[in-house]
PyMOL Python script that loads the backbone (N, CA, C, O; Angstrom):
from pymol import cmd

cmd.read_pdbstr("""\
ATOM      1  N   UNK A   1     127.839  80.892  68.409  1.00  0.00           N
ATOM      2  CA  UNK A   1     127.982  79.533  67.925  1.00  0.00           C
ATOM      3  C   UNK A   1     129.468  79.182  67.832  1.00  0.00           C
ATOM      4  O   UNK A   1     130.225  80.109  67.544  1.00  0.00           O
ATOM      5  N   UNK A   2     130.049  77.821  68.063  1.00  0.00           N
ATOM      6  CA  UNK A   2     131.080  77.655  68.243  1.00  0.00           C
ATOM      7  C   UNK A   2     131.815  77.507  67.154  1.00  0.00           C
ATOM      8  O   UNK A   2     131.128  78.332  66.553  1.00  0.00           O
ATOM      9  N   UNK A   3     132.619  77.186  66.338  1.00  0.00           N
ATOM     10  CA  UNK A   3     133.470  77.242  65.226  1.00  0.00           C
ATOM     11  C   UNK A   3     133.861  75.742  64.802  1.00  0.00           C
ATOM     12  O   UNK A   3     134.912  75.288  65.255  1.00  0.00           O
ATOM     13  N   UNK A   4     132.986  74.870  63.868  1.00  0.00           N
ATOM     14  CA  UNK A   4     133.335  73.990  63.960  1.00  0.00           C
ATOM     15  C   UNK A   4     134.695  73.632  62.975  1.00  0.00           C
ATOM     16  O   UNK A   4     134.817  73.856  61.771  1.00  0.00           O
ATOM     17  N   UNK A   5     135.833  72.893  64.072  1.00  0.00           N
ATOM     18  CA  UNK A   5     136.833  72.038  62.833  1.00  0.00           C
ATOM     19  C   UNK A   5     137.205  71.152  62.757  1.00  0.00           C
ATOM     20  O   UNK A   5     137.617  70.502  63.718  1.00  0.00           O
ATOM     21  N   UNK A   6     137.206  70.644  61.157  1.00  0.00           N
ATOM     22  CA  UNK A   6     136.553  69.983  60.337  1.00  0.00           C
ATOM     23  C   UNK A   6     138.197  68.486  60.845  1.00  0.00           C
ATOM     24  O   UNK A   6     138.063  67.272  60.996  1.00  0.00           O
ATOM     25  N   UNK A   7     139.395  69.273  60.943  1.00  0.00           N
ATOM     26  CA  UNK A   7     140.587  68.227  61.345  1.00  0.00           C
ATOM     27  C   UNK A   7     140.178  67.784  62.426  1.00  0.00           C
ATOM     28  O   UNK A   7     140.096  66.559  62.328  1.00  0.00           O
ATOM     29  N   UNK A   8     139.733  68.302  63.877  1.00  0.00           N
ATOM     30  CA  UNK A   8     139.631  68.208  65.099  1.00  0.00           C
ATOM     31  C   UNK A   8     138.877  67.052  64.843  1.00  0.00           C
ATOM     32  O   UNK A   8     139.089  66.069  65.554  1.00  0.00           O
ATOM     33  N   UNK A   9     138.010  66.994  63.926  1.00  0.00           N
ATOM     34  CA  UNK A   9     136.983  65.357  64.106  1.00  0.00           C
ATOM     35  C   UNK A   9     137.402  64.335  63.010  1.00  0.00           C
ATOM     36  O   UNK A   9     137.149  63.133  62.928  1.00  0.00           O
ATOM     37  N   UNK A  10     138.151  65.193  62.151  1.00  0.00           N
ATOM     38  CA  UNK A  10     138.944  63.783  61.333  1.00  0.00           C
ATOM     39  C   UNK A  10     139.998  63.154  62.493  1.00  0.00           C
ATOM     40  O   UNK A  10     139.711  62.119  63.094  1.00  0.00           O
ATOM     41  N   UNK A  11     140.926  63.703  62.677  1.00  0.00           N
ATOM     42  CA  UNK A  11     141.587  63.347  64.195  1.00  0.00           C
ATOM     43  C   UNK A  11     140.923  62.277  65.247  1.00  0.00           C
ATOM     44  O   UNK A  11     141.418  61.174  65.479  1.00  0.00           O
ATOM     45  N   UNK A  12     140.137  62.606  65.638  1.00  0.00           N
ATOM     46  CA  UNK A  12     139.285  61.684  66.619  1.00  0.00           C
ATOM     47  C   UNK A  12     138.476  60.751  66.312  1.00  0.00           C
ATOM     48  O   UNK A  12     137.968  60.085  67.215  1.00  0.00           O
ATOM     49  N   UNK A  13     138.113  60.443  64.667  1.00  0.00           N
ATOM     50  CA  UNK A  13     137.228  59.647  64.149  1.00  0.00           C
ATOM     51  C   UNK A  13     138.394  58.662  63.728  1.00  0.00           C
ATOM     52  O   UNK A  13     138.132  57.465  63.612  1.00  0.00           O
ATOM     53  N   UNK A  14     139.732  59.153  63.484  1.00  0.00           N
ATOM     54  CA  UNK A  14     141.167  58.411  62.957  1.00  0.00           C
ATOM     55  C   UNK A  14     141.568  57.851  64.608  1.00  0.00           C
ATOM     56  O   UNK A  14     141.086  56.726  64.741  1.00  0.00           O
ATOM     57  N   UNK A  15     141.821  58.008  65.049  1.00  0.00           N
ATOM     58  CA  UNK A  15     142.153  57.984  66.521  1.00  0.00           C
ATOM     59  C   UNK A  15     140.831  56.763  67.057  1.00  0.00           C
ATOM     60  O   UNK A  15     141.246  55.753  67.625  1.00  0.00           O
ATOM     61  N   UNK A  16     139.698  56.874  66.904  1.00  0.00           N
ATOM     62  CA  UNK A  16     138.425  55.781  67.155  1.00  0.00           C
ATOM     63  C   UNK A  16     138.874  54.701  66.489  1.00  0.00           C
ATOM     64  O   UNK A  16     139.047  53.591  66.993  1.00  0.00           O
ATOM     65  N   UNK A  17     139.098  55.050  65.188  1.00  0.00           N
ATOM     66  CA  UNK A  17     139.721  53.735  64.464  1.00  0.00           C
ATOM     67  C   UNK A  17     140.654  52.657  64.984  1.00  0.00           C
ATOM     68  O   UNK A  17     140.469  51.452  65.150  1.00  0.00           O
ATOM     69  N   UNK A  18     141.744  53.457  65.200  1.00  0.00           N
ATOM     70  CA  UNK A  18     143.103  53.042  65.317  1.00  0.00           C
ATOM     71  C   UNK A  18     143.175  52.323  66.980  1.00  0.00           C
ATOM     72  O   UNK A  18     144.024  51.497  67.314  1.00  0.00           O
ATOM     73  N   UNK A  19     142.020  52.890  67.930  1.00  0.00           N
ATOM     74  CA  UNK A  19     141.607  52.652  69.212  1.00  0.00           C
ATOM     75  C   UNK A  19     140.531  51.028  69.031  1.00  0.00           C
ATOM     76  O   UNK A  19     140.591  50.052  69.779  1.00  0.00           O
ATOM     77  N   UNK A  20     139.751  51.178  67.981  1.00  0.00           N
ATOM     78  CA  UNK A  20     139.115  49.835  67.652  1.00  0.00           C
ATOM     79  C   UNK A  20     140.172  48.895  67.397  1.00  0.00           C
ATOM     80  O   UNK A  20     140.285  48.005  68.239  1.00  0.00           O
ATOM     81  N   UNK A  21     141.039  48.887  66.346  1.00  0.00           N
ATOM     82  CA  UNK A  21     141.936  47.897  65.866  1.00  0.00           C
ATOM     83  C   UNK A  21     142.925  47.470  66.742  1.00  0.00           C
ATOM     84  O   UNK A  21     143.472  46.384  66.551  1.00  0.00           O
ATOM     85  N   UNK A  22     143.313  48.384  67.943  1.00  0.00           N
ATOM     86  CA  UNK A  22     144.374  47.485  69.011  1.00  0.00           C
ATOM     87  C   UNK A  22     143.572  45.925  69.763  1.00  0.00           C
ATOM     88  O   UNK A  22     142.392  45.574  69.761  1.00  0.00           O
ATOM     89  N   UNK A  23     144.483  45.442  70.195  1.00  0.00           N
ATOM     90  CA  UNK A  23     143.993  44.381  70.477  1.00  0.00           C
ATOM     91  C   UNK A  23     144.991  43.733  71.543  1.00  0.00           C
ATOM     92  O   UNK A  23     145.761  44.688  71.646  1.00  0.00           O
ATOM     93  N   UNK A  24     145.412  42.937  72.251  1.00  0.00           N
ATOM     94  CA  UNK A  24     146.789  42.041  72.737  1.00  0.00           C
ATOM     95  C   UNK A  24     146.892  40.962  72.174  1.00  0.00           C
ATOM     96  O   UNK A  24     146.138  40.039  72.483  1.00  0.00           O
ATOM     97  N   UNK A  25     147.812  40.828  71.253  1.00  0.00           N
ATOM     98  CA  UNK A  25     148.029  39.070  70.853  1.00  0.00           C
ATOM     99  C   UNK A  25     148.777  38.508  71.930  1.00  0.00           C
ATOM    100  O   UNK A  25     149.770  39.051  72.413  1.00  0.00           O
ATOM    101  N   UNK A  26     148.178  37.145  72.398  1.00  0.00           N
ATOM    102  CA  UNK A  26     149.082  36.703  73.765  1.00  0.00           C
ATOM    103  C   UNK A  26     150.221  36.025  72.575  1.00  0.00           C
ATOM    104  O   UNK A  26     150.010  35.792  71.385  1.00  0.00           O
ATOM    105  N   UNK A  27     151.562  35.802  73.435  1.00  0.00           N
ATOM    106  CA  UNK A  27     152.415  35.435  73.307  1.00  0.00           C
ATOM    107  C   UNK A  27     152.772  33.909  73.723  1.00  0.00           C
ATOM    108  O   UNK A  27     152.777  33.791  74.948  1.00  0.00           O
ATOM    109  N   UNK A  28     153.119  32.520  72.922  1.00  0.00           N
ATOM    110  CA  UNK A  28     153.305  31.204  73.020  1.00  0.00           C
ATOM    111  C   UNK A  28     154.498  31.049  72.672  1.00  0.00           C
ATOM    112  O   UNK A  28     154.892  31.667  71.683  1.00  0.00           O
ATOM    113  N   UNK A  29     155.551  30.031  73.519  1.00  0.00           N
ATOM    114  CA  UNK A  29     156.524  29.821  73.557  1.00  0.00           C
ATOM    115  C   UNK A  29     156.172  28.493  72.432  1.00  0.00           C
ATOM    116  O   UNK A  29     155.157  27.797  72.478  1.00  0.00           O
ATOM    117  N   UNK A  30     157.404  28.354  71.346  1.00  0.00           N
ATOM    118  CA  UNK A  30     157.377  27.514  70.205  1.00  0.00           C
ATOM    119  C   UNK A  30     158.553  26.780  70.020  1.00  0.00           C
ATOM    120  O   UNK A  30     159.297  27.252  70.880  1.00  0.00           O
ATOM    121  N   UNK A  31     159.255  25.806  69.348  1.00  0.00           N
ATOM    122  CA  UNK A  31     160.326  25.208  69.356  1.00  0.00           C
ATOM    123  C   UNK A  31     160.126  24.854  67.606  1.00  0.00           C
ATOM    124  O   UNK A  31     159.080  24.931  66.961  1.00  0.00           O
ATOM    125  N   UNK A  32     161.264  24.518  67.201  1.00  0.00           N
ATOM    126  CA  UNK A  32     161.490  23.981  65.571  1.00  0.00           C
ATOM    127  C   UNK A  32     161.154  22.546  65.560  1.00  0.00           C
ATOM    128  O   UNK A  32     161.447  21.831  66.518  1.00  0.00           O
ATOM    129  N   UNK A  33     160.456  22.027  64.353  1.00  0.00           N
ATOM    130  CA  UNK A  33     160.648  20.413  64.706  1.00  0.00           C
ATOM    131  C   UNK A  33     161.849  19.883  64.080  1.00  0.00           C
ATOM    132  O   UNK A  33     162.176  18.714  64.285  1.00  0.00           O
ATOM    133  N   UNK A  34     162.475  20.589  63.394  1.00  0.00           N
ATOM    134  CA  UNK A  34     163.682  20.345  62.901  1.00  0.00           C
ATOM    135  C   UNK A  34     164.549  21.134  63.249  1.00  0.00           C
ATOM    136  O   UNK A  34     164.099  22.280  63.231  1.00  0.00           O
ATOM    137  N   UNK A  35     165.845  21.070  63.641  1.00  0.00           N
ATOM    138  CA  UNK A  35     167.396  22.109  63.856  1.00  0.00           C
ATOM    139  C   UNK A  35     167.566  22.346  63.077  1.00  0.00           C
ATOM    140  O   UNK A  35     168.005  23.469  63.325  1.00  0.00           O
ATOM    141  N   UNK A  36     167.643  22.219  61.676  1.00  0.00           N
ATOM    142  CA  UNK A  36     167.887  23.362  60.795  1.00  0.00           C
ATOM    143  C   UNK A  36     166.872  24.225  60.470  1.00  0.00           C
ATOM    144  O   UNK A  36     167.144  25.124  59.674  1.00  0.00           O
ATOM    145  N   UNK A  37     165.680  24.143  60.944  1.00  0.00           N
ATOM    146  CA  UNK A  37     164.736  25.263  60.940  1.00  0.00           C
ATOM    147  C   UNK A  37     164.877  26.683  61.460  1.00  0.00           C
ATOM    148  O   UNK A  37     164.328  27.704  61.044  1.00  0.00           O
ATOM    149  N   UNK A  38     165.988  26.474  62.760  1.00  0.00           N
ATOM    150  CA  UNK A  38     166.124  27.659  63.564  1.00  0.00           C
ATOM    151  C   UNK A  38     166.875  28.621  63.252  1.00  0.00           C
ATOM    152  O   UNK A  38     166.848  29.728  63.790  1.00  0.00           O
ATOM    153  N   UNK A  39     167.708  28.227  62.232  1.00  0.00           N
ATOM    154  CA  UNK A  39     168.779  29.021  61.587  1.00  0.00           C
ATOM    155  C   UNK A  39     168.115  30.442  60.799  1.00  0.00           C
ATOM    156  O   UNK A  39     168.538  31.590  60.931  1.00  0.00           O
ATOM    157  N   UNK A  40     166.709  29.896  59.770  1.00  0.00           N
ATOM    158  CA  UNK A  40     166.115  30.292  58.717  1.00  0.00           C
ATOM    159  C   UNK A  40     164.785  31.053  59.456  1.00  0.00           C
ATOM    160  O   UNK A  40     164.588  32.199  59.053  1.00  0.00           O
ATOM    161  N   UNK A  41     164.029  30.638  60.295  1.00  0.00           N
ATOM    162  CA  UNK A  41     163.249  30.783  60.561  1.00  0.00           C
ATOM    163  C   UNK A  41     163.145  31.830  61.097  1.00  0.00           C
ATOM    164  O   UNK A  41     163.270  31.493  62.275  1.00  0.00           O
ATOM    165  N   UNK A  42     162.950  33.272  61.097  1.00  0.00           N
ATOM    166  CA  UNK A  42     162.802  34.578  62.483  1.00  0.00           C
ATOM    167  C   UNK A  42     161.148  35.354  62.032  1.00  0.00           C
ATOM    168  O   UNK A  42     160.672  35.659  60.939  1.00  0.00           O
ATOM    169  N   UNK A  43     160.643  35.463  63.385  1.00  0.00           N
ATOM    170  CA  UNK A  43     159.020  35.973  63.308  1.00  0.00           C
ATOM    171  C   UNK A  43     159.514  37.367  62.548  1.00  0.00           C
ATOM    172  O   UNK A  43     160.524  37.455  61.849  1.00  0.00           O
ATOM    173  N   UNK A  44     158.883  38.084  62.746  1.00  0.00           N
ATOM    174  CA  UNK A  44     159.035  39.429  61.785  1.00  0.00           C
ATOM    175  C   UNK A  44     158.992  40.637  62.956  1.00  0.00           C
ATOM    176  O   UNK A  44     159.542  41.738  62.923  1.00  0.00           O
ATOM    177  N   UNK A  45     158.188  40.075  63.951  1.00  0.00           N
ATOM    178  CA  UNK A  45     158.626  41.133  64.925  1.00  0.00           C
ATOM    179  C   UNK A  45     158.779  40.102  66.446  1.00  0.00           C
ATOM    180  O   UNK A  45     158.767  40.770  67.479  1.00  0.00           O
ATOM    181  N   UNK A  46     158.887  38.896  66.589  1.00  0.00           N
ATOM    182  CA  UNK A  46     159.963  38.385  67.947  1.00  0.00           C
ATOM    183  C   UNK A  46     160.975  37.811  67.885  1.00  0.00           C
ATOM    184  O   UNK A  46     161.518  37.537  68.954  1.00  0.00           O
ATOM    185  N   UNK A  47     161.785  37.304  66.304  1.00  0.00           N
ATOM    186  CA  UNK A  47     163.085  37.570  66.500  1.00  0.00           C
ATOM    187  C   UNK A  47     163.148  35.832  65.861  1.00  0.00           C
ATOM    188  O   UNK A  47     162.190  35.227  65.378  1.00  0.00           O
ATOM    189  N   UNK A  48     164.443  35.347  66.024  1.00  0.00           N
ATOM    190  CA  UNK A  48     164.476  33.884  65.794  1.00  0.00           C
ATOM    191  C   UNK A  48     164.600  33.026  67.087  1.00  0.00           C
ATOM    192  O   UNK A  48     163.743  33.147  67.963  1.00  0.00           O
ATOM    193  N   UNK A  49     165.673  32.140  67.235  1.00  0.00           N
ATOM    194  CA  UNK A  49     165.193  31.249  67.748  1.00  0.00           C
ATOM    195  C   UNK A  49     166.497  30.898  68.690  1.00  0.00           C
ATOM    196  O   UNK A  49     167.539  30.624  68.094  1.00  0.00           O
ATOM    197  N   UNK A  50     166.497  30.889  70.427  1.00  0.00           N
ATOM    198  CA  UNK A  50     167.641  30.543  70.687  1.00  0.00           C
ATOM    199  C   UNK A  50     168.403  28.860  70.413  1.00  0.00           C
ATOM    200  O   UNK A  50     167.871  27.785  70.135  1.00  0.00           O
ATOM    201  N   UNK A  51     169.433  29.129  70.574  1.00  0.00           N
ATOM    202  CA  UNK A  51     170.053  27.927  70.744  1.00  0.00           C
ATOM    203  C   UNK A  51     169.506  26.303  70.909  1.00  0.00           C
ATOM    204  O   UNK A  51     169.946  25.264  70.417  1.00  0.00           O
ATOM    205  N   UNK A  52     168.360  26.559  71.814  1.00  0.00           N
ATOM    206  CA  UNK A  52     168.263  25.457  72.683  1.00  0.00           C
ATOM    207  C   UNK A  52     166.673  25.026  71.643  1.00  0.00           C
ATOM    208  O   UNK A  52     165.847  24.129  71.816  1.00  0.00           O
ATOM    209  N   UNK A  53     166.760  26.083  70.606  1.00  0.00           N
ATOM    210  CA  UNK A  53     165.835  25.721  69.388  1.00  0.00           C
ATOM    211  C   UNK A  53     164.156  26.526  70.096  1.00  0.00           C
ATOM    212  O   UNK A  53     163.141  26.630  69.407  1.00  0.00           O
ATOM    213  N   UNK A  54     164.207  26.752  70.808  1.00  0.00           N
ATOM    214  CA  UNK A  54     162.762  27.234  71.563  1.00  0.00           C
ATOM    215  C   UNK A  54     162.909  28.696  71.524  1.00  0.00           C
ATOM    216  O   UNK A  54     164.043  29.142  71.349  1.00  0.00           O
ATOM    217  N   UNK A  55     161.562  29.794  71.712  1.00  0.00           N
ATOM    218  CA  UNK A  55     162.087  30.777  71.928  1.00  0.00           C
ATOM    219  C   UNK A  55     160.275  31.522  71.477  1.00  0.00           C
ATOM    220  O   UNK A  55     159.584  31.137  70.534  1.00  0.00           O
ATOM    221  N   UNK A  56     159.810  32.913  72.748  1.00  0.00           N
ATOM    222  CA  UNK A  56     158.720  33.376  72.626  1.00  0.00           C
ATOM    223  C   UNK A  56     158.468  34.036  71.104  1.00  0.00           C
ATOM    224  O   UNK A  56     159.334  34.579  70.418  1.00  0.00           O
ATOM    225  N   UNK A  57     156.909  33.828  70.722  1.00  0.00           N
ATOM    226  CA  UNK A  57     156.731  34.504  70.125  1.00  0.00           C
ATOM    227  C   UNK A  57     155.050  34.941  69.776  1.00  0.00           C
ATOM    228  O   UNK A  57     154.142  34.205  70.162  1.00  0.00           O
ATOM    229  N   UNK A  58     154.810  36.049  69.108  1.00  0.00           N
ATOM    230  CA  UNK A  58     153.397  36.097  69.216  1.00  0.00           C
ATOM    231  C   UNK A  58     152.411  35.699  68.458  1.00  0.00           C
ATOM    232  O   UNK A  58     152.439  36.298  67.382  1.00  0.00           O
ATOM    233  N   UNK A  59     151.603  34.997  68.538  1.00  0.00           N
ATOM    234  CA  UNK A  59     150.511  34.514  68.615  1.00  0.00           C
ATOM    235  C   UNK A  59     149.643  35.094  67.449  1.00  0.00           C
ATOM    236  O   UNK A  59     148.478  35.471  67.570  1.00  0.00           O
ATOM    237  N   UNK A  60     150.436  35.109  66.224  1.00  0.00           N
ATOM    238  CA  UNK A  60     149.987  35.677  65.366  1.00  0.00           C
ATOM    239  C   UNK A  60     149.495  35.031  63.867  1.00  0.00           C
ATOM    240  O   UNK A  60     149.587  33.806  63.788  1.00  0.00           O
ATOM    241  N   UNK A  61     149.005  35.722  62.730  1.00  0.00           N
ATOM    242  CA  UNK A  61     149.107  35.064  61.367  1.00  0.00           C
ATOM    243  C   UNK A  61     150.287  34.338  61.189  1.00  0.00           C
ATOM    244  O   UNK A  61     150.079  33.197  60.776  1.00  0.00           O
ATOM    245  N   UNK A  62     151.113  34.544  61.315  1.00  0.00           N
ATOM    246  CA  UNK A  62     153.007  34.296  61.057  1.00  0.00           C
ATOM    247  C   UNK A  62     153.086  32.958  61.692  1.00  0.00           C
ATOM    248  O   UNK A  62     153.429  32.000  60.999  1.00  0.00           O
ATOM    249  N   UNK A  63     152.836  32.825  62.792  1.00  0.00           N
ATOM    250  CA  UNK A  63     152.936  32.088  63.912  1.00  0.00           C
ATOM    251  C   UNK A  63     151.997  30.522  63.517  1.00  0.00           C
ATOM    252  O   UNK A  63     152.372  29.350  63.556  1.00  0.00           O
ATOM    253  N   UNK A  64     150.494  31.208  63.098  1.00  0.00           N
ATOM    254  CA  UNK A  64     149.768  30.170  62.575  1.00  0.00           C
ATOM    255  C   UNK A  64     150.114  29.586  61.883  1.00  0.00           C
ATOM    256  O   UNK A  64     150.343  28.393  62.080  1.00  0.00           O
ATOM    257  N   UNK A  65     150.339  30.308  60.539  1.00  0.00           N
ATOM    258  CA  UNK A  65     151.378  29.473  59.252  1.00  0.00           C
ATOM    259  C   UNK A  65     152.357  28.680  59.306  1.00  0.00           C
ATOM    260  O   UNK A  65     152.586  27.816  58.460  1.00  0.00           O
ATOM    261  N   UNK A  66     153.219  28.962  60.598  1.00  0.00           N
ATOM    262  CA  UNK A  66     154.133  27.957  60.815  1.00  0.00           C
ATOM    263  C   UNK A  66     153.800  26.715  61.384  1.00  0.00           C
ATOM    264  O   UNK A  66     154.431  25.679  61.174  1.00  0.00           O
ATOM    265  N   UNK A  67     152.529  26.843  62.309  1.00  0.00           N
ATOM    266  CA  UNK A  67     152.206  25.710  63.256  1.00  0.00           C
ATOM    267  C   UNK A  67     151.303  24.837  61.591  1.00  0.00           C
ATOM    268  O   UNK A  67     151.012  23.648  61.722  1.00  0.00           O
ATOM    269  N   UNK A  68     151.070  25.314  60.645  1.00  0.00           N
ATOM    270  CA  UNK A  68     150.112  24.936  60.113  1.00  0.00           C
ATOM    271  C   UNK A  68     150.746  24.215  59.146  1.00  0.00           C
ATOM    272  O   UNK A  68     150.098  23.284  58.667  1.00  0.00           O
ATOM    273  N   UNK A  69     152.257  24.480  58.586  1.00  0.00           N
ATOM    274  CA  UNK A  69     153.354  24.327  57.920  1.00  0.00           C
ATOM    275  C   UNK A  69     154.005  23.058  58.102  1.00  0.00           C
ATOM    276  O   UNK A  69     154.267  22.206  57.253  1.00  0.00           O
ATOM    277  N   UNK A  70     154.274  23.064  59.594  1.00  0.00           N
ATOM    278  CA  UNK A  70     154.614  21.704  59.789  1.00  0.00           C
ATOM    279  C   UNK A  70     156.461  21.975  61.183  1.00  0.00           C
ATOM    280  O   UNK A  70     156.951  21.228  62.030  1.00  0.00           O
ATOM    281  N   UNK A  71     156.872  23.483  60.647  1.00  0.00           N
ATOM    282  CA  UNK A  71     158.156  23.991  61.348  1.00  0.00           C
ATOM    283  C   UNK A  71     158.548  24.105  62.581  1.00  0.00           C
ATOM    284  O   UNK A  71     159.680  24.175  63.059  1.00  0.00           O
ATOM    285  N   UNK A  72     157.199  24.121  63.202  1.00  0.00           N
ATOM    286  CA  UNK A  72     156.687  24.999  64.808  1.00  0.00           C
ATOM    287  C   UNK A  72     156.176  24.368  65.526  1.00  0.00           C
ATOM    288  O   UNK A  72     155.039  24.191  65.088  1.00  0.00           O
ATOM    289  N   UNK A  73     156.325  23.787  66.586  1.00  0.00           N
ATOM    290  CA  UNK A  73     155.247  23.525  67.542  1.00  0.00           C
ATOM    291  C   UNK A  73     155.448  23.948  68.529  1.00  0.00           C
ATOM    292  O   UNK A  73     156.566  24.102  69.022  1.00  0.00           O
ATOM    293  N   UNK A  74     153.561  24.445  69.416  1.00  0.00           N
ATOM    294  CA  UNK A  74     154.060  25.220  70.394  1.00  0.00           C
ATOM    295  C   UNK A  74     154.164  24.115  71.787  1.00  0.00           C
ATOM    296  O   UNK A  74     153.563  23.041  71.826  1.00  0.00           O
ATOM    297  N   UNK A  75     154.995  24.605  72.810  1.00  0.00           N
ATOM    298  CA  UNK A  75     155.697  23.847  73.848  1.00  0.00           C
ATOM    299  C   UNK A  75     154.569  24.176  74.979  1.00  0.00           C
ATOM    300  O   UNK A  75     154.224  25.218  75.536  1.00  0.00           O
ATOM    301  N   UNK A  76     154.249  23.137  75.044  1.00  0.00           N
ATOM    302  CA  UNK A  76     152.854  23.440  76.559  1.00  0.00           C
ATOM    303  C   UNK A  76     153.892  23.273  77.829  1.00  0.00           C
ATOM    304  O   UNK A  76     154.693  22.347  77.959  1.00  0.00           O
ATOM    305  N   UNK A  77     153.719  24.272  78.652  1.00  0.00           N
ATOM    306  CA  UNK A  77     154.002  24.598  79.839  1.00  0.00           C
ATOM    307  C   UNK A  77     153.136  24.027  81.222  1.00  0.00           C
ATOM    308  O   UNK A  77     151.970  23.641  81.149  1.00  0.00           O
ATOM    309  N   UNK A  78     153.820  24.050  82.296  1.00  0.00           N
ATOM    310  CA  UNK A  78     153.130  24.016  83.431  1.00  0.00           C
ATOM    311  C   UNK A  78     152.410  25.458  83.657  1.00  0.00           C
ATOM    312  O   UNK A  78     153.148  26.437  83.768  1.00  0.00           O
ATOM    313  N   UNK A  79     151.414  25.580  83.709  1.00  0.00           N
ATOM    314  CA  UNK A  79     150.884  26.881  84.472  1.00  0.00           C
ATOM    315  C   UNK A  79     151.312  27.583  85.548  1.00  0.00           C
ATOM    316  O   UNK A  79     150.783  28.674  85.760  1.00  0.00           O
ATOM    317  N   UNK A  80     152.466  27.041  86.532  1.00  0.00           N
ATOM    318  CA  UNK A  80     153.260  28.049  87.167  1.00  0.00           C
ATOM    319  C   UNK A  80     154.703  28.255  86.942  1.00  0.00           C
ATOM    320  O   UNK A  80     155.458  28.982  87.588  1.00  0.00           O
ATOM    321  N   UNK A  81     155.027  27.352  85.720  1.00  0.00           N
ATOM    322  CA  UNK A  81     156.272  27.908  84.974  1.00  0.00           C
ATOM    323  C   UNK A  81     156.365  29.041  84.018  1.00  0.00           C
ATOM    324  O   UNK A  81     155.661  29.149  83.014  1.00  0.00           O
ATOM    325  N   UNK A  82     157.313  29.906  84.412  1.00  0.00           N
ATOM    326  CA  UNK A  82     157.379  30.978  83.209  1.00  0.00           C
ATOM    327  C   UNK A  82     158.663  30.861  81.881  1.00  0.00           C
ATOM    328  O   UNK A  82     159.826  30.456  81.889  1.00  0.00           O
ATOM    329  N   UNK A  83     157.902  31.350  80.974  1.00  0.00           N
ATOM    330  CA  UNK A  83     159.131  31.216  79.990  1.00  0.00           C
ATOM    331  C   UNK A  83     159.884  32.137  80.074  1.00  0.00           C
ATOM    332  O   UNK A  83     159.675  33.204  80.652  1.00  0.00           O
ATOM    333  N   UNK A  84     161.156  31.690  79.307  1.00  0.00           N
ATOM    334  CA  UNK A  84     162.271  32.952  79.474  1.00  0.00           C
ATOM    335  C   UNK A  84     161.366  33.921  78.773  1.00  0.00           C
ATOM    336  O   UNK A  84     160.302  33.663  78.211  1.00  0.00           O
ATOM    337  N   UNK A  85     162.102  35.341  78.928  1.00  0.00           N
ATOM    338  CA  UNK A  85     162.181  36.242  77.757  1.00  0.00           C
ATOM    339  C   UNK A  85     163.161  36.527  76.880  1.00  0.00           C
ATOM    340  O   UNK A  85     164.269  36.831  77.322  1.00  0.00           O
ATOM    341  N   UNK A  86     162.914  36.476  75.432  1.00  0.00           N
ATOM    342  CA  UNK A  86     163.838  36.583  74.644  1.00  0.00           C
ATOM    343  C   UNK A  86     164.728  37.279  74.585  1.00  0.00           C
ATOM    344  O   UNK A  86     164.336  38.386  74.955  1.00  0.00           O
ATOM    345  N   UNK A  87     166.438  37.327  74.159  1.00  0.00           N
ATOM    346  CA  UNK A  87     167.335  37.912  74.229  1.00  0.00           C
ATOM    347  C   UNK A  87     167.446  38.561  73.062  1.00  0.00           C
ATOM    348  O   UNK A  87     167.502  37.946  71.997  1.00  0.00           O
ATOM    349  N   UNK A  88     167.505  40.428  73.174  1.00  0.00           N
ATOM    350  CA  UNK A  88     167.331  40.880  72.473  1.00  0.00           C
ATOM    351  C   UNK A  88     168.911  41.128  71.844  1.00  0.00           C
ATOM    352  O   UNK A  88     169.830  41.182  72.661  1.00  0.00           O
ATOM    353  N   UNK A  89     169.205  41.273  70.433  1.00  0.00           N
ATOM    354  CA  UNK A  89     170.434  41.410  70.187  1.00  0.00           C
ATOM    355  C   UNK A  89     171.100  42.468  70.777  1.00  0.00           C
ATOM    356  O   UNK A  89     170.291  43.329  71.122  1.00  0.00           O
ATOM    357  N   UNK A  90     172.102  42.719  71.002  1.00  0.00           N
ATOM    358  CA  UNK A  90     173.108  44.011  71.257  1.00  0.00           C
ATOM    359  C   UNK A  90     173.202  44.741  70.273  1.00  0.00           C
ATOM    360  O   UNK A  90     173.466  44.426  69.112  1.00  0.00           O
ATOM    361  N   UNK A  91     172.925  46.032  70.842  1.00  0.00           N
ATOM    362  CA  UNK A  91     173.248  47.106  69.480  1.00  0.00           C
ATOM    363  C   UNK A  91     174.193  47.543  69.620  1.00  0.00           C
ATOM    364  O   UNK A  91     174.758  47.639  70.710  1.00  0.00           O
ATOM    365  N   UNK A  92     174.641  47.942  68.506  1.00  0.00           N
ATOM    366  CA  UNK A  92     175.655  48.516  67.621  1.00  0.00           C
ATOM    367  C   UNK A  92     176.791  49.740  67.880  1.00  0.00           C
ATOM    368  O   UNK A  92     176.979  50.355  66.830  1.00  0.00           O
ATOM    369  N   UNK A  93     177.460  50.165  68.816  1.00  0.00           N
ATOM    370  CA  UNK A  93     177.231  51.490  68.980  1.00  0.00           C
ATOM    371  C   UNK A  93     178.618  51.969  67.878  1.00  0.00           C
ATOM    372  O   UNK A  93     179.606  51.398  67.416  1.00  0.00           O
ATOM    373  N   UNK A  94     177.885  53.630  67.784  1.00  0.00           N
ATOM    374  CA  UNK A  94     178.264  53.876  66.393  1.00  0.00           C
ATOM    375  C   UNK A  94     180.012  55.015  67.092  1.00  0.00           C
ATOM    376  O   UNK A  94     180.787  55.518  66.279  1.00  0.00           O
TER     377      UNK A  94
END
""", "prot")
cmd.dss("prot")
cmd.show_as("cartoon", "prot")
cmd.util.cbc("prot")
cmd.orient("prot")
């Protein structure tokens, strides 16, 4: 009889989990309705807002709240235009 262990299936029953809960949030390009919004405003994980006040972000709780807020609106595109991708800051070197 084989040896059963007991981590080997906590592992894989944690792992089922964590495999259920992924998902893709698509990503919508958004703009401020106000310029001083862009200053204050940064998603929590796509960043703030370039210059030109527009700038990707995902499609998330965060995202809703803002469109729902009054700060955000998202920018409808042509379907064979692509948006930029965001400019990630320069790091630091030590």
């Amino acid at each position: 009889m084989a040896e059963h262990n007991p981590l080997a299936v906590r592992g894989q029953r944690r792992q089922a989990r964590i495999d259920a809960l992924k998902h893709e949030v698509a990503v919508v390009s958004v703009e401020v309705t106000k310029p001083e919004y862009a200053r204050v405003l940064k998603h929590p994980h796509s960043g703030g807002f370039k210059k030109s006040g527009e700038t990707l972000w995902l499609n998330d709780s965060f995202t809703q709240r803002r469109l729902n807020d009054g700060s955000i609106r998202i920018v409808e595109r042509p379907a064979d235009e692509k948006p930029e991708k965001p400019e990630k800051p320069a790091r630091a070197s030590h």
